[in-house]
C-alpha positions as MATLAB code, in Angstrom:
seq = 'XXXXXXXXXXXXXXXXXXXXXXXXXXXXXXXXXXXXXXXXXXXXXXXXXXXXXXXXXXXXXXXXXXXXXXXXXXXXXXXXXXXXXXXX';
ca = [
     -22.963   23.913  -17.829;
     -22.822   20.825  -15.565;
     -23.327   17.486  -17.173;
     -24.655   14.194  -15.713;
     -22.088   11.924  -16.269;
     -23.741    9.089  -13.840;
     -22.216    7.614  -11.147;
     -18.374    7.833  -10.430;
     -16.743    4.367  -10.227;
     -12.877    3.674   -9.116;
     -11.999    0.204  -10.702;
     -11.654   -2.350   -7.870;
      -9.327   -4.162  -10.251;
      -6.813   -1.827  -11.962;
      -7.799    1.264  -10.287;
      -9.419    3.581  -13.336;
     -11.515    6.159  -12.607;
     -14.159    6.371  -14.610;
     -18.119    7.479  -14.723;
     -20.583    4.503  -15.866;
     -22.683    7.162  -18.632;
     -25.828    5.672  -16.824;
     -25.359    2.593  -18.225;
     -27.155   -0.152  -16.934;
     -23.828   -2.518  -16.080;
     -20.687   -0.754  -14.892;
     -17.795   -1.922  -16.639;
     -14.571   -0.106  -16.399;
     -13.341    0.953  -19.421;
      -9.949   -0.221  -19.320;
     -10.094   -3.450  -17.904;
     -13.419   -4.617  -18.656;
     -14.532   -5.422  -14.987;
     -18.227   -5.175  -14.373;
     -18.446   -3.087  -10.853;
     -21.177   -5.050   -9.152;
     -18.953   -8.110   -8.986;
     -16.608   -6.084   -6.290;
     -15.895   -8.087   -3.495;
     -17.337   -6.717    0.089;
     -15.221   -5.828    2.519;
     -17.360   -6.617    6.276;
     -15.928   -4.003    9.064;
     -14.425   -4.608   11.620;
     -16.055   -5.009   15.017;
     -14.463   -2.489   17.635;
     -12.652   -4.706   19.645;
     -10.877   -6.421   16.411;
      -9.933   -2.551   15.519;
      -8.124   -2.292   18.903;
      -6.393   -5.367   18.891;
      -5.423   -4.388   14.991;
      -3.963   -1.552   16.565;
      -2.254   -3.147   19.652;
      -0.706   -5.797   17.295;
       0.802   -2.531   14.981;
       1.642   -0.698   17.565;
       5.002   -2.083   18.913;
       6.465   -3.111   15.428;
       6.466    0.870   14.760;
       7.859    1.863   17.785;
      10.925   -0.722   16.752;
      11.147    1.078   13.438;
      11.361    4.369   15.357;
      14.490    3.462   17.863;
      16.178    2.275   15.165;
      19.802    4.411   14.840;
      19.934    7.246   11.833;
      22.873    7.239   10.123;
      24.576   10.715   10.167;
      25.361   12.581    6.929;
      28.629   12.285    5.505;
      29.571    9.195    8.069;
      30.046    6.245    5.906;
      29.543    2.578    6.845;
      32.230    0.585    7.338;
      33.486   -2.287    4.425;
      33.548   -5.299    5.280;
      34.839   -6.175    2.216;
      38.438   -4.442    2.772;
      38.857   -7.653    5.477;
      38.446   -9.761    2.801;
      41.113   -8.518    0.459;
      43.742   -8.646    3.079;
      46.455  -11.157    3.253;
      46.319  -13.590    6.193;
      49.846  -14.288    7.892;
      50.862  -18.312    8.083;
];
């Protein structure tokens, strides 16, 4: 048997789940954070989405050409310069 629980909320504070028991305010549970106070978020407009994605584009391409370090090679220490003695 299927129960009607009311609406489903996610918190737009701390992120609980929760169903509002067809109350007439939706609080969350946990934090106390009446749902209708949720800030809205406007769209974007198509051409802002593009340029969004221009903008991101390049920075991953830099994370992709970045070198992998093979397994088993170890970096060098730069620390082992350090220790060593200089000649006067």
């Amino acid at each position: 048997m299927a129960r009607d629980l009311g609406t489903k909320y996610n918190c737009f504070k701390c992120g609980t789940k929760f169903y509002d028991l067809k109350k007439p305010v939706p609080s969350c549970p946990k934090c106390g954070a009446d749902q209708r106070d949720m800030p809205v978020v406007k769209p974007l407009s198509a051409a802002k989405q593009r340029a969004a994605a221009a903008a991101a584009a390049p920075k991953e391409a830099d994370e992709a050409d970045a070198p992998i370090p093979e397994e088993g090679a170890e970096e060098e220490d730069d620390d082992d310069a350090e220790e060593e003695p200089e000649a006067e």
